[in-house]
N, CA and C atoms as a LAMMPS dump frame, in Angstrom:
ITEM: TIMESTEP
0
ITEM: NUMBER OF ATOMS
570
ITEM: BOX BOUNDS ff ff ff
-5.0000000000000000e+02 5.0000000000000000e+02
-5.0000000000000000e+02 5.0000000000000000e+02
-5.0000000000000000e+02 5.0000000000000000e+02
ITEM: ATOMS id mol type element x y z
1 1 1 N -311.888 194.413 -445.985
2 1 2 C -310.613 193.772 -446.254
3 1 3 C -310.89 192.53 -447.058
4 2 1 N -310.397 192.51 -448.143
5 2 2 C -309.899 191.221 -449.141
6 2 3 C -309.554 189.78 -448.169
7 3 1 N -310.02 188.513 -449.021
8 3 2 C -310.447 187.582 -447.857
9 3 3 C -309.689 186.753 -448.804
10 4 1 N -308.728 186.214 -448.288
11 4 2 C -308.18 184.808 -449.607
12 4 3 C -307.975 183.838 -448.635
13 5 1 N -308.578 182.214 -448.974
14 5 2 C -308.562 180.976 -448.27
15 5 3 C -307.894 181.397 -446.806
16 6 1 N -308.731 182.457 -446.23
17 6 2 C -309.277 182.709 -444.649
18 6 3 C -307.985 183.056 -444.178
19 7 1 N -307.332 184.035 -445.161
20 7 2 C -306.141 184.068 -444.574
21 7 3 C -306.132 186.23 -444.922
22 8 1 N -305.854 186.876 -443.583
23 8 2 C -306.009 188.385 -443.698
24 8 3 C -304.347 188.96 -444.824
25 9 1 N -304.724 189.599 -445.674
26 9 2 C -303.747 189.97 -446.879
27 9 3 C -303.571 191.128 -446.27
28 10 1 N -303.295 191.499 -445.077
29 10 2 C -302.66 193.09 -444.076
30 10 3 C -301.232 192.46 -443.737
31 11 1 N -300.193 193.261 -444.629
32 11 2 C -298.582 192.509 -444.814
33 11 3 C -298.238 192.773 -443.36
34 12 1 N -297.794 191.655 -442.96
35 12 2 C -297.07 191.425 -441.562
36 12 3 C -296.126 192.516 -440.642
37 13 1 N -295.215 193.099 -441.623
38 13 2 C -294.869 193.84 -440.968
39 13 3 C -295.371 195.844 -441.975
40 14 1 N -295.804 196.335 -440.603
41 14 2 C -296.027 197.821 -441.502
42 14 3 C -295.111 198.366 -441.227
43 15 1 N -294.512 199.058 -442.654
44 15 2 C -293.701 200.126 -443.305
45 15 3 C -293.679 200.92 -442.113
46 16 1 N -293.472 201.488 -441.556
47 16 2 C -292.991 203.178 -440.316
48 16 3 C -292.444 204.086 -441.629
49 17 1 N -292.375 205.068 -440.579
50 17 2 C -292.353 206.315 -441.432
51 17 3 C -290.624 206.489 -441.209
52 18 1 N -290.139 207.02 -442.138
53 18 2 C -288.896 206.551 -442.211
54 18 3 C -288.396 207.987 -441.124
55 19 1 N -289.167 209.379 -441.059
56 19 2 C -288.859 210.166 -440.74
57 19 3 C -288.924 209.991 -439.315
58 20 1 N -289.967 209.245 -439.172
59 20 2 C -290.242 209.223 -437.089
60 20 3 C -289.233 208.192 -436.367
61 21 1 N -288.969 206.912 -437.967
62 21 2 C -287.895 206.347 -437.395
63 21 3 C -286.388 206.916 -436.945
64 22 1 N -285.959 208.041 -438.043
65 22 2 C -285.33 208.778 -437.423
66 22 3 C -285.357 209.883 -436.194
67 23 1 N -286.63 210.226 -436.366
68 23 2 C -286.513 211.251 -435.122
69 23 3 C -286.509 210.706 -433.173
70 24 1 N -286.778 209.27 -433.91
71 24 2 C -287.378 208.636 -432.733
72 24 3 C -285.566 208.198 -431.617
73 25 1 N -285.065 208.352 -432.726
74 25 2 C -282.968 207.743 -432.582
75 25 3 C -282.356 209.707 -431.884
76 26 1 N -283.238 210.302 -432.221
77 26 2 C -282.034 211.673 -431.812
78 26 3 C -283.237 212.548 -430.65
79 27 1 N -282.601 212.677 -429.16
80 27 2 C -282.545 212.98 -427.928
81 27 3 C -282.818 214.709 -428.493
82 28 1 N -284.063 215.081 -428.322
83 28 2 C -284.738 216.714 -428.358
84 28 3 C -285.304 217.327 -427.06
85 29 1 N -284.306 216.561 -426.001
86 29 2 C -284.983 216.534 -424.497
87 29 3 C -284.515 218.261 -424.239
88 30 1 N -283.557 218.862 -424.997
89 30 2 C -283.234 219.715 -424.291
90 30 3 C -283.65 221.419 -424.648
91 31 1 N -284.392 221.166 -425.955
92 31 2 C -285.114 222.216 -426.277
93 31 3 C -284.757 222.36 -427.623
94 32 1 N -285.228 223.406 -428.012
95 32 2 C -284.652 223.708 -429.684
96 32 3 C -283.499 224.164 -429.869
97 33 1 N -283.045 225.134 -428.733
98 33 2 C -281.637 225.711 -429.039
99 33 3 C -280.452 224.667 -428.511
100 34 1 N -280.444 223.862 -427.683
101 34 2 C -279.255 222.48 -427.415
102 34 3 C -279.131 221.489 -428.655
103 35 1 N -278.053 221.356 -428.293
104 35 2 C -277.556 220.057 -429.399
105 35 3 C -278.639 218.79 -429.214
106 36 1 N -279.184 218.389 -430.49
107 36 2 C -279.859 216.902 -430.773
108 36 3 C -278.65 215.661 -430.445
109 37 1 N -278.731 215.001 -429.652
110 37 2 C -277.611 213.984 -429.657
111 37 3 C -278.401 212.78 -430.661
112 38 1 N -277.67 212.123 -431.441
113 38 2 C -277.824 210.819 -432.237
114 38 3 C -277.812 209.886 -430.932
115 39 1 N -278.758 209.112 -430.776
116 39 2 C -278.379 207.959 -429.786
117 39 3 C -278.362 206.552 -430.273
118 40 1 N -278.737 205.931 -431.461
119 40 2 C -278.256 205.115 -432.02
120 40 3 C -277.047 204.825 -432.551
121 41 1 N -276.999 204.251 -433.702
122 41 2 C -275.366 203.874 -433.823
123 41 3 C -274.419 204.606 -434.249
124 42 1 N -273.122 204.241 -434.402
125 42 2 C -272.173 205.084 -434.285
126 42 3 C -271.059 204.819 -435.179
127 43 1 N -270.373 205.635 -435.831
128 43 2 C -269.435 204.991 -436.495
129 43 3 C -268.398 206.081 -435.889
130 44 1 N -267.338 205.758 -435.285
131 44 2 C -265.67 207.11 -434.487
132 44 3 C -266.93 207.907 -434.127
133 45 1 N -266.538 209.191 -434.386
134 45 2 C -267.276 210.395 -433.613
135 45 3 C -268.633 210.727 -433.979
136 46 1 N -269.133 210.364 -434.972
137 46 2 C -270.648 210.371 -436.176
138 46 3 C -271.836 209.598 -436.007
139 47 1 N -272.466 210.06 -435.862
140 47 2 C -274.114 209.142 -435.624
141 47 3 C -273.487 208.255 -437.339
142 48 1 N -274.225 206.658 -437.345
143 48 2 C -274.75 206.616 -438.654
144 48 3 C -275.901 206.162 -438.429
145 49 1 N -276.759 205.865 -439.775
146 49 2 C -278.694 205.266 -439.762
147 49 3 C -278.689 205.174 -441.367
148 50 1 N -278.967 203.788 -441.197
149 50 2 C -279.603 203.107 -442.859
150 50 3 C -280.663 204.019 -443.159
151 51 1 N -280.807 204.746 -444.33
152 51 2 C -281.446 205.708 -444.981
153 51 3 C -281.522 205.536 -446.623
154 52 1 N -282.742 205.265 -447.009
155 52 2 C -282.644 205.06 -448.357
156 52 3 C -281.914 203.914 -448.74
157 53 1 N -281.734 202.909 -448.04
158 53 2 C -280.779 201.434 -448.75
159 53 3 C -279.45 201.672 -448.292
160 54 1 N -278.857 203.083 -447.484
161 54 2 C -277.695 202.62 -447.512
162 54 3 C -277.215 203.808 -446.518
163 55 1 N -276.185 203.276 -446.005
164 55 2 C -275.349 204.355 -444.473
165 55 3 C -275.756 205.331 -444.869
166 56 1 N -275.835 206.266 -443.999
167 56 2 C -275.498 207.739 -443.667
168 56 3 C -275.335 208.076 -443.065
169 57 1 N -274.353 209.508 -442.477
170 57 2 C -274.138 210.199 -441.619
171 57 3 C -275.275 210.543 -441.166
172 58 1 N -275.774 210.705 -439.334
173 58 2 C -276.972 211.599 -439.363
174 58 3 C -277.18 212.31 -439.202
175 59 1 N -276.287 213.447 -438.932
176 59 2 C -276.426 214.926 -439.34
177 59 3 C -276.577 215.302 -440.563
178 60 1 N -276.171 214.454 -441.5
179 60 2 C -276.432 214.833 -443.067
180 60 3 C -278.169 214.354 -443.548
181 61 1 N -278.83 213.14 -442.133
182 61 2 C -280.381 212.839 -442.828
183 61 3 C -281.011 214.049 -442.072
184 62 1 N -279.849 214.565 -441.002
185 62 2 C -280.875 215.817 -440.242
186 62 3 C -281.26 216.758 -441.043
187 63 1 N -280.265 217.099 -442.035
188 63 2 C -280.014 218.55 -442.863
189 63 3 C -281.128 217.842 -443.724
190 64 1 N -281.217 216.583 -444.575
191 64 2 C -282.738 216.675 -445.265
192 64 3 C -283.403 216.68 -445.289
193 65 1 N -283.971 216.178 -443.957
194 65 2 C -285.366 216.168 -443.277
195 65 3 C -286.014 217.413 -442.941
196 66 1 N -284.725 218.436 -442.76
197 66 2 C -285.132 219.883 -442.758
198 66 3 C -285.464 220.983 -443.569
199 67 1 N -284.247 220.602 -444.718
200 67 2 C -284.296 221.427 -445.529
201 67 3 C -283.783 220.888 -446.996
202 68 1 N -284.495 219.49 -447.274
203 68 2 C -284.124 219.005 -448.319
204 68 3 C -283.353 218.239 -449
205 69 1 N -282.856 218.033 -450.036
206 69 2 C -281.617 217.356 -450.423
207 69 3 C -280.401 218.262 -450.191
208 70 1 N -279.526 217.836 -450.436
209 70 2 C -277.646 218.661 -450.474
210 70 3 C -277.637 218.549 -451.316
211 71 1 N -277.289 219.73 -452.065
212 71 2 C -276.487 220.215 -453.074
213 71 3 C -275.196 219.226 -453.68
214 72 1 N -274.864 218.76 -454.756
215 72 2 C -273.667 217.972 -455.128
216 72 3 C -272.792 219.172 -454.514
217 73 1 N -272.482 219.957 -455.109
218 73 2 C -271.395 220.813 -454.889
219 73 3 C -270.626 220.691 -456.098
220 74 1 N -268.953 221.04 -455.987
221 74 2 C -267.672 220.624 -456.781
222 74 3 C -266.808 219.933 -455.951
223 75 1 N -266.045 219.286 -456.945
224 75 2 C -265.131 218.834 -456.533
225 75 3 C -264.879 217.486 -455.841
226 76 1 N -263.973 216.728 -455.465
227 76 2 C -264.289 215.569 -455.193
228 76 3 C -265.517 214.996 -453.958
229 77 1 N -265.266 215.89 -452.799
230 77 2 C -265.777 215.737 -451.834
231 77 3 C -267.651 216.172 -451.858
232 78 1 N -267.575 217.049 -453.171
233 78 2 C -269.235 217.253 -452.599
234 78 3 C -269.506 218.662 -451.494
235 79 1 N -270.198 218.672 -451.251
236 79 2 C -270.731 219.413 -450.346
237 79 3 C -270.859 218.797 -448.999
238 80 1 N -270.377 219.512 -447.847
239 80 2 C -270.059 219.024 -446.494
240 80 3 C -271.429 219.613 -445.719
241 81 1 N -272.071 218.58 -444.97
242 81 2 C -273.13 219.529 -443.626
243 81 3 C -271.98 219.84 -442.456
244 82 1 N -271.737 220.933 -442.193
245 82 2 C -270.523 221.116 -440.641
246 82 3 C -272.028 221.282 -439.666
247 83 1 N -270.873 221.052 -438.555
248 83 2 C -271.542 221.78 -437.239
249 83 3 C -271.12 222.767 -436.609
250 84 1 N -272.193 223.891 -436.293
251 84 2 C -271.849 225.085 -435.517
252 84 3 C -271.067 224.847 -434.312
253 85 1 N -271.905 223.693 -433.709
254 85 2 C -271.555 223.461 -432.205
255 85 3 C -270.546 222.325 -431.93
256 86 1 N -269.793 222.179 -432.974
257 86 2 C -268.692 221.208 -432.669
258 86 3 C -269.173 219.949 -432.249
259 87 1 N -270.506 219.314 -432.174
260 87 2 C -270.311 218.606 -431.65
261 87 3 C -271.186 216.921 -432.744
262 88 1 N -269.983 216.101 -432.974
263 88 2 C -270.426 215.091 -434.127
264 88 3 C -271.765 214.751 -434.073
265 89 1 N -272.141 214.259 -432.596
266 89 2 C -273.784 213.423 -432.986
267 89 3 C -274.787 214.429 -433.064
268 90 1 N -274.698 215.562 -433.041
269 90 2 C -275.984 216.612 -432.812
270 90 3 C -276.112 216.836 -434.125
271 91 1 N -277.935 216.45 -434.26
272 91 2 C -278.33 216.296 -435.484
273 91 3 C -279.741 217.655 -435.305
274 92 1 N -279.556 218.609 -434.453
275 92 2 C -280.311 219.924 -434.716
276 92 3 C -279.912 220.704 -435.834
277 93 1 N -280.999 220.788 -436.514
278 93 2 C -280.78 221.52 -438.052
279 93 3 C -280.327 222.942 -437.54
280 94 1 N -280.817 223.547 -436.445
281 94 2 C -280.275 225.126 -436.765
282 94 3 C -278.778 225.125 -436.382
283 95 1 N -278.061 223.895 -435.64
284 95 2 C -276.513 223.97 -435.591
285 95 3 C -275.988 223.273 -436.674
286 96 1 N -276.636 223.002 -438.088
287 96 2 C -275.783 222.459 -439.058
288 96 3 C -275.991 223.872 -440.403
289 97 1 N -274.825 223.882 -441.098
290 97 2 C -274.956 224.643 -442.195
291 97 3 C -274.182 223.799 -443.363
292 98 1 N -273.953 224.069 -444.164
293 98 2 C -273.399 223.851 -445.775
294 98 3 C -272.628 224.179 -446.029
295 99 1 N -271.79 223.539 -446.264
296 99 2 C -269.995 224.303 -446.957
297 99 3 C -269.439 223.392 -448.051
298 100 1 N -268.044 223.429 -448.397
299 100 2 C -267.08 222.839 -448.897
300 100 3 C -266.418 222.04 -447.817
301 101 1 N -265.378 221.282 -448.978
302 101 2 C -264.393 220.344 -447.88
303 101 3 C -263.618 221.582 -447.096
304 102 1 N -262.897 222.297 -447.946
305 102 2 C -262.026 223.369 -447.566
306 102 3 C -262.828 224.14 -446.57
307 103 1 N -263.773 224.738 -446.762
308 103 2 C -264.618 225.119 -445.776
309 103 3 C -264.952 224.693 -444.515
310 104 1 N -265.046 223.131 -444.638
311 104 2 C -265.423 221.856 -443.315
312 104 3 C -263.533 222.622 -442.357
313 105 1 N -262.078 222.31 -443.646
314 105 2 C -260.701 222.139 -442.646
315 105 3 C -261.022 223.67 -442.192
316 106 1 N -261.143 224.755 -442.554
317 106 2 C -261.226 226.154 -442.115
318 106 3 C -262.003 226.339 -440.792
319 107 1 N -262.849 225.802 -440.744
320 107 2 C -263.462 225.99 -439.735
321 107 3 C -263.055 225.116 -438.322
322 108 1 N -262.911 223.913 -439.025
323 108 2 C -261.924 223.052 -437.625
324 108 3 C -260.472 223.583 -437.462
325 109 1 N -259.847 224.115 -438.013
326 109 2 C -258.556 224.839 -438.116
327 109 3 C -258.873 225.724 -436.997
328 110 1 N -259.698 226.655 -437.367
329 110 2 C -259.695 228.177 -436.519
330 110 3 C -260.723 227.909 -435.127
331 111 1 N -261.388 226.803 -435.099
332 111 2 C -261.983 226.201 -434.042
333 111 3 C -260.966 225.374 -432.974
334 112 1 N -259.722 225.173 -433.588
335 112 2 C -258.651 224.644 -432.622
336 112 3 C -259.36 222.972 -432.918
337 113 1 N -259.876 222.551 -433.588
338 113 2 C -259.949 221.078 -433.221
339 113 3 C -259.152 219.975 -434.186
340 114 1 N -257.905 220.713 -434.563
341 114 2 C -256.982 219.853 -435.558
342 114 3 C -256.34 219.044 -434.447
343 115 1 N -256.142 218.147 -434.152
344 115 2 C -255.088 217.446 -433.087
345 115 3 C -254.058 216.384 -433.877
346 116 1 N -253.93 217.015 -435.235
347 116 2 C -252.779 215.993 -435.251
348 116 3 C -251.11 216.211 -434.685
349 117 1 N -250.662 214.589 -434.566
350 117 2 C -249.725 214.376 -433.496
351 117 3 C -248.366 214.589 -434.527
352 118 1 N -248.062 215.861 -434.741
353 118 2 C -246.689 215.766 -435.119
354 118 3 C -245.399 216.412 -434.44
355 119 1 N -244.368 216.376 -435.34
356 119 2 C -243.188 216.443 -434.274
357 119 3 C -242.854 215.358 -433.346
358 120 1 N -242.26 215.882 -431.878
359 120 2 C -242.459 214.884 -430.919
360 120 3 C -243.555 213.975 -430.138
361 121 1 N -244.855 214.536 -430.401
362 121 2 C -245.61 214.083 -430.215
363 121 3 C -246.455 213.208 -430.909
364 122 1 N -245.608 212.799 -432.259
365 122 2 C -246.122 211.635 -433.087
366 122 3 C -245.796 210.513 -432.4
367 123 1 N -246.483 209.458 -433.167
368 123 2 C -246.339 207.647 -432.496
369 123 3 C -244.845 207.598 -432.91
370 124 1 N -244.215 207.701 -433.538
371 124 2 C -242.834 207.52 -434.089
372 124 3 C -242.159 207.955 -432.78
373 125 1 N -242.182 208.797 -432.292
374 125 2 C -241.529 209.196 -430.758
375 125 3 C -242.188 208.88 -430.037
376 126 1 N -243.467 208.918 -429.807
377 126 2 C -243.526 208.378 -428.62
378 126 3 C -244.022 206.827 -428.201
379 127 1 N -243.975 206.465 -429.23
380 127 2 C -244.413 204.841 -428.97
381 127 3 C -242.777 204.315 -429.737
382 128 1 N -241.417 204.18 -429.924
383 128 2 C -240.737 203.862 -431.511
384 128 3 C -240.75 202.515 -430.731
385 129 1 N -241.139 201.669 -429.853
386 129 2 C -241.132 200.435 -429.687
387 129 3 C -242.447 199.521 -430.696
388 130 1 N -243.218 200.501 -431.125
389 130 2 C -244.102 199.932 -431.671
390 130 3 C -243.841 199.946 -433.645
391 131 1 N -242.743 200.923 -433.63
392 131 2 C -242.529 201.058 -435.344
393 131 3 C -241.577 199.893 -435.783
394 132 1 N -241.982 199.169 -436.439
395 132 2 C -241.444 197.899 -437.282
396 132 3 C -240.279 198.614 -438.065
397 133 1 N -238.92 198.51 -437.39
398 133 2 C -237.779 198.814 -438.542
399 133 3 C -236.801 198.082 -439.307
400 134 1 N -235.997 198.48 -439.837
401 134 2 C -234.769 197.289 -440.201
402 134 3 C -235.206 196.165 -440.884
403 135 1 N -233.971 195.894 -440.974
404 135 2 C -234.752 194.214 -441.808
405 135 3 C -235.401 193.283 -440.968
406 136 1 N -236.036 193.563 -440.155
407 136 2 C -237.624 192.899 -439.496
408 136 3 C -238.501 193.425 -440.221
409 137 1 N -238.887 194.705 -441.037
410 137 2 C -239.872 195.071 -441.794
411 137 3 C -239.8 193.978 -442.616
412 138 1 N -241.171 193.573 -443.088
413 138 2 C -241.599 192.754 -444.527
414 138 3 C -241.276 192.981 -445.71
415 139 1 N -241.237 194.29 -445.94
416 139 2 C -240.883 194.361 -447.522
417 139 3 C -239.458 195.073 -447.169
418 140 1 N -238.628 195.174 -445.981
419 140 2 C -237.308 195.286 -446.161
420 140 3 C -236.734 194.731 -447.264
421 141 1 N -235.71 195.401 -447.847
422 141 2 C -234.776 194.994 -449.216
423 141 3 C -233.023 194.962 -448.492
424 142 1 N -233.1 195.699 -447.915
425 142 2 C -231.767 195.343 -447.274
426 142 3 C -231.668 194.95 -445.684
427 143 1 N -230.218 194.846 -445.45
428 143 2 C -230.04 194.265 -444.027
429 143 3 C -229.366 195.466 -443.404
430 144 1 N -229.023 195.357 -441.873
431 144 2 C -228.355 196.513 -441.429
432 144 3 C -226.672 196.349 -441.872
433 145 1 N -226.29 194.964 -442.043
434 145 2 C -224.783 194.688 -442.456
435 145 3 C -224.83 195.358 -444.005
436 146 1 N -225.426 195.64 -445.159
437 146 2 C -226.014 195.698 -446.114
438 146 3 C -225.851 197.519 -445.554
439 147 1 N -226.472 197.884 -445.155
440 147 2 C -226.55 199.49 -444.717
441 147 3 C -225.256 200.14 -444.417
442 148 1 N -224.842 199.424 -443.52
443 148 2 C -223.249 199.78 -443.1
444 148 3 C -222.399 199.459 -444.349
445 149 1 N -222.554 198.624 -445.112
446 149 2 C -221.473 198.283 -446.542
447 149 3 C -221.101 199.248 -447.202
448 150 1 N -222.911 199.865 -447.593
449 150 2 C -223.239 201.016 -448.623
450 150 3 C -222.237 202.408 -448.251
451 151 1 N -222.762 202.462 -446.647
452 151 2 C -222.512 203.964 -446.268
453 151 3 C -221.024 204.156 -446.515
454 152 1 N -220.281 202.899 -446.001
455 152 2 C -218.902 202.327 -445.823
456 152 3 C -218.141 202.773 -447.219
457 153 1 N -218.781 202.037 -448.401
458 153 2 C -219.002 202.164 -449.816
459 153 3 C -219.129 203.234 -450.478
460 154 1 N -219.761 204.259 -449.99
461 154 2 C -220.558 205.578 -450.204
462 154 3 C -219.328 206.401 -449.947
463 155 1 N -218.703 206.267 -448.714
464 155 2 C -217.622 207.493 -448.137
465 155 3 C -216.926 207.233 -448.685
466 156 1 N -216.17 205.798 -449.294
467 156 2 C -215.041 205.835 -450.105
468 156 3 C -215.153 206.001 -451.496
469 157 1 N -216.049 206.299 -452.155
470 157 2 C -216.229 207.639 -453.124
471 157 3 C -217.097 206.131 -454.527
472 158 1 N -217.818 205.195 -453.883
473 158 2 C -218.101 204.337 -454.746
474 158 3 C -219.465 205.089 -455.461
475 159 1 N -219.599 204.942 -456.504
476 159 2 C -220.464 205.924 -457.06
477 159 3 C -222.307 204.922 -456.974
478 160 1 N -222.842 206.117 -456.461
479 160 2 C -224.474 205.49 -456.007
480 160 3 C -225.216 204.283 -457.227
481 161 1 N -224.585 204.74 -458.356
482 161 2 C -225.593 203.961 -459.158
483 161 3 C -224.887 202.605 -459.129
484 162 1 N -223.768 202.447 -459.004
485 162 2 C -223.014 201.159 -458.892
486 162 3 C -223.113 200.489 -457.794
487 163 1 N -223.543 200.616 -456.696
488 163 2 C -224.379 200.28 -455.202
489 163 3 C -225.518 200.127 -455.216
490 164 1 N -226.126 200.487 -456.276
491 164 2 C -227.483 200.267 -456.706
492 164 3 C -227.708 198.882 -457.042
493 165 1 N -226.641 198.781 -458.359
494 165 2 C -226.778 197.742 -459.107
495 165 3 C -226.484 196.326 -458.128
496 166 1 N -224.904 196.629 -457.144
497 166 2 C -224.411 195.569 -456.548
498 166 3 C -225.62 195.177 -455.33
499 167 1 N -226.736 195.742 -455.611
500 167 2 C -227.61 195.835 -454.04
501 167 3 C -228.701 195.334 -454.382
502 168 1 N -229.411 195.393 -455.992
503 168 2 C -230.426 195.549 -455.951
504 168 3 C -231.792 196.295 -455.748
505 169 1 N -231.472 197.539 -455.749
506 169 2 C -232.202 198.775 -455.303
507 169 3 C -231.72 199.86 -456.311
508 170 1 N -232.982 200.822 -456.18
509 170 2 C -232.403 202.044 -456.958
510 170 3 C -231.587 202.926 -456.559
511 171 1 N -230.96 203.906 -456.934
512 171 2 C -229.943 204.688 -456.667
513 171 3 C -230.784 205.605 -455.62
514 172 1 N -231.714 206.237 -455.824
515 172 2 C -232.893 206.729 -455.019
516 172 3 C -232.662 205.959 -453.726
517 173 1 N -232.698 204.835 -453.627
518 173 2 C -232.358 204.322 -452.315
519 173 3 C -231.101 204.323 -451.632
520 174 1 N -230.21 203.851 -452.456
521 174 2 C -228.891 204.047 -451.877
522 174 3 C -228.444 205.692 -450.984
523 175 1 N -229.05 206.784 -451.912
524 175 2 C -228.962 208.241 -451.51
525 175 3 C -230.1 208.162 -450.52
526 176 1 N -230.765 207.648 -450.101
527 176 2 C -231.43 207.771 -448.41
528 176 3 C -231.156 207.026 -447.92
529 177 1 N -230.481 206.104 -447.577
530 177 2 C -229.058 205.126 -446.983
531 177 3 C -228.038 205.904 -446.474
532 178 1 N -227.681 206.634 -447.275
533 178 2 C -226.43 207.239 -447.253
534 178 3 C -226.501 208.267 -446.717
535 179 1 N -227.845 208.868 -447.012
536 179 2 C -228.263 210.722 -445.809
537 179 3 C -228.673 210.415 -444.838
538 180 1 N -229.061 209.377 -444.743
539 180 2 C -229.934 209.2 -443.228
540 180 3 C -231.128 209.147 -443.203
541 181 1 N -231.849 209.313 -444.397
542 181 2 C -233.315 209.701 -444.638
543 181 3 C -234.131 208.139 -444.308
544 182 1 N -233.564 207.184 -444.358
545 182 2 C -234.077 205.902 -444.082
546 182 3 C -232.908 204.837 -443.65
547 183 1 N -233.022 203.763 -442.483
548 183 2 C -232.246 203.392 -442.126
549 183 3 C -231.529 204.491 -441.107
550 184 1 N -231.795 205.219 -440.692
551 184 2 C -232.016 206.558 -439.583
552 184 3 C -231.332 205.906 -437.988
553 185 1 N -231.77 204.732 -438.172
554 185 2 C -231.491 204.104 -436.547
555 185 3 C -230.347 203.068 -436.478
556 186 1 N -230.18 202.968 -437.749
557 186 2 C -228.561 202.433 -437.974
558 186 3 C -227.378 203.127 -437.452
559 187 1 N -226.652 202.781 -436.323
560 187 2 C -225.494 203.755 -436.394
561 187 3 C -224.453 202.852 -436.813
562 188 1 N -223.128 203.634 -437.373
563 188 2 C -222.035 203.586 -438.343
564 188 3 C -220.877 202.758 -437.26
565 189 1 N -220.923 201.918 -437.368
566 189 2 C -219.568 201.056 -436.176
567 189 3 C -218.607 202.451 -436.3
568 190 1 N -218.167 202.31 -435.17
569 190 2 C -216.705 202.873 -434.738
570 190 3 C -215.151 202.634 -435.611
């Protein structure tokens, strides 16, 4: 070893192997055929791990460590790593394969794991104490006295673009005023 004014030139901290650093983060307690769990960090349902200078998913450093780089693919999204086994942090290469985006929704589609909340079971119903309406919204343009004028205005045959003008809004607005399509929770005095 190289000797400079009695001081050892062996850099302080050694490099690790970037691969053991990863393998060392994902749980292989359960054999080859069980899911690898990610046990480091996390971003919602997804392992992530600094890789190459910058985030990654780690089922996506699993798929390279195994079998290479990913493919760009087409299209905006690229090429997707899914999981066989449904399950986000498992970073076992034989439960990940290669698809499309469309490919990634197809498979969560017919796997049943879409849960979005629509209909009655959106936040709009079931939370509406929490939806900001009326002229308490911020970028509200009208008032509810203002709503009732229009509709008022509207039935007696005042023509939309001229309610537009007297309002400040486009006619586009006045006609979802007037259907109900916005301003919905306004009701019409007696």
């Amino acid at each position: 070893m190289q000797q400079r004014r009695g001081k050892d030139l062996t850099p302080l901290v050694t490099q690790r192997d970037p691969a053991a650093y990863f393998r060392d983060r994902v749980d292989q307690s359960g054999g080859p055929d069980a899911c690898w769990p990610w046990t480091a960090g996390r971003e919602k349902l997804y392992g992530r791990v600094k890789w190459r200078g910058r985030m990654w998913l780690a089922h996506r450093v699993a798929w390279i460590l195994a079998h290479g780089p990913i493919p760009l693919g087409e299209g905006h999204h690229g090429t997707c790593v899914l999981h066989r086994c449904d399950t986000p942090l498992c970073c076992n290469p034989a439960h990940l394969f290669l698809g499309t985006q469309i490919e990634n929704i197809r498979d969560r589609d017919q796997k049943g794991r879409h849960r979005a909340a629509v209909g009655e079971r959106n936040g709009t119903h079931t939370h509406p104490e929490r939806v900001v309406r009326g002229d308490v919204h911020p970028n509200a343009k009208l008032t509810v006295a203002d709503v009732l004028d229009i509709r008022r205005r509207a039935a007696a045959g005042e023509p939309k673009a001229a309610l537009a003008r007297a309002f400040g809004v486009s006619p586009c607005t006045i006609r979802n005023v007037v259907v109900r399509r916005t301003w919905a929770h306004v009701q019409d005095e007696p």
